[in-house]
Each structure stands twice: as C-alpha cells, then as structure tokens.
C-alpha positions in Angstrom: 5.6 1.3 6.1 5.3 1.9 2.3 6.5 -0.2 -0.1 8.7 0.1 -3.1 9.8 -2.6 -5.9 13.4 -3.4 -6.5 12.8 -2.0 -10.2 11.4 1.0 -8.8 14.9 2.1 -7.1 16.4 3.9 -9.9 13.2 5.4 -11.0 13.0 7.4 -7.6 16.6 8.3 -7.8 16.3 9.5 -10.8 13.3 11.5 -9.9 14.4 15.9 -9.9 14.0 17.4 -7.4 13.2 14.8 -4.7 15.2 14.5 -1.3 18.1 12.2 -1.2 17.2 8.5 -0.6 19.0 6.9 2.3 19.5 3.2 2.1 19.5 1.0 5.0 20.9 -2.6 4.9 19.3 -4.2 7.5 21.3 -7.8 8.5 19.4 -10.2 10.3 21.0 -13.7 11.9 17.7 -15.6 10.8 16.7 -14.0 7.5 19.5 -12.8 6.0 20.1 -8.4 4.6 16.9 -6.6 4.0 17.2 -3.3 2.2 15.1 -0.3 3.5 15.1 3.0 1.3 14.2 6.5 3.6 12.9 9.1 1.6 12.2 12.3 2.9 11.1 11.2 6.5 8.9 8.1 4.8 10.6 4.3 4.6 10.3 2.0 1.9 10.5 -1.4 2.3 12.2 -3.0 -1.1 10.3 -5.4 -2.3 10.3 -8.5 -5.1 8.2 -9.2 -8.1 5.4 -11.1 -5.4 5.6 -8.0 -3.3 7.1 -9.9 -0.5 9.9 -8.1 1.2 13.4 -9.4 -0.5 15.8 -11.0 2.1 19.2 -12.0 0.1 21.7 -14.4 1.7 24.9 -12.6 1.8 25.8 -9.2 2.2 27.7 -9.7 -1.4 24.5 -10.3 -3.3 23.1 -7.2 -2.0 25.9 -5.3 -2.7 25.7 -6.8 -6.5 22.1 -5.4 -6.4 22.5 -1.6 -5.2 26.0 -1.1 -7.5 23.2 -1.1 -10.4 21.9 2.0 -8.2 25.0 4.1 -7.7 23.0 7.2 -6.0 22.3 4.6 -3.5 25.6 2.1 -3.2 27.9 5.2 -1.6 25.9 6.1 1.1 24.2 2.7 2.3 24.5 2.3 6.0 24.7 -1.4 7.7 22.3 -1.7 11.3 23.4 -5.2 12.7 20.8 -4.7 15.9 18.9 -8.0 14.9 22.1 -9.7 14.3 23.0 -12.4 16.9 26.3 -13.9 17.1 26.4 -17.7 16.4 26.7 -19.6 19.2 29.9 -21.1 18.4 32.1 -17.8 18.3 30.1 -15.8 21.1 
C-alpha cells in the first residue's frame, strides 16, 4: 500500500484531471480511526510528519482534520469491521 502525507491531501484533490479520491475512515477498538484515501484503484495510507500511519482518538478529531479537505469530508465512508464492542455493553 502507498503512502500519502496528511499535507499531501489537498494537493491530490486539487490535482485536474485526476479520478475522484475516496476516503475511508477506518475505526478500530484498539487503535482508534485511521484514514485511507483510494485513488483510482490504488490506496493511500495517510500518514504523519514521521511517516507512521496517523491513528486519532475520536472520530471528532478526524472529522476536524478532513473539513480542511472538503472534496473529501462529503463522501467519506465509516468501515467498523475491526471494531469490537466493549465488553460491558455486548
């Protein structure tokens, strides 16, 4: 999987001509919402200054982070398969 800098987002939406990005918020019990961008068949896996993968504690913060990318913000999708109910409410 390719990788792509959280500065880099609006660059490649504002690129002409290039295929729609599709965001993915990815929401994981153990690490928290990961953001994926596809890109014409290829995913990108958004990534911090260290080139780590970013990880943000609540789905809030993430939202605060793709409303500065509004290409992006209205057609994010949310994939809860690696979210596990805590044990508590299950």
């Amino acid at each position: 999987m390719k990788t792509i800098s959280l500065q880099e987002l609006n660059a490649v939406c504002d690129q002409v001509g290039m295929e729609p990005a599709a965001p993915r918020v990815i929401a994981d019990s153990r690490t928290g919402y990961a953001l994926l961008l596809e890109v014409g068949g290829e995913r990108y896996e958004v990534t911090g200054h260290d080139g780590e993968q970013l990880h943000f504690r609540t789905i809030e913060h993430l939202l605060d982070v793709l409303i500065d990318v509004p290409e992006l913000v209205r057609v994010a999708r949310l994939d809860f398969s690696c979210w596990l109910p805590t044990p508590r409410y299950s």
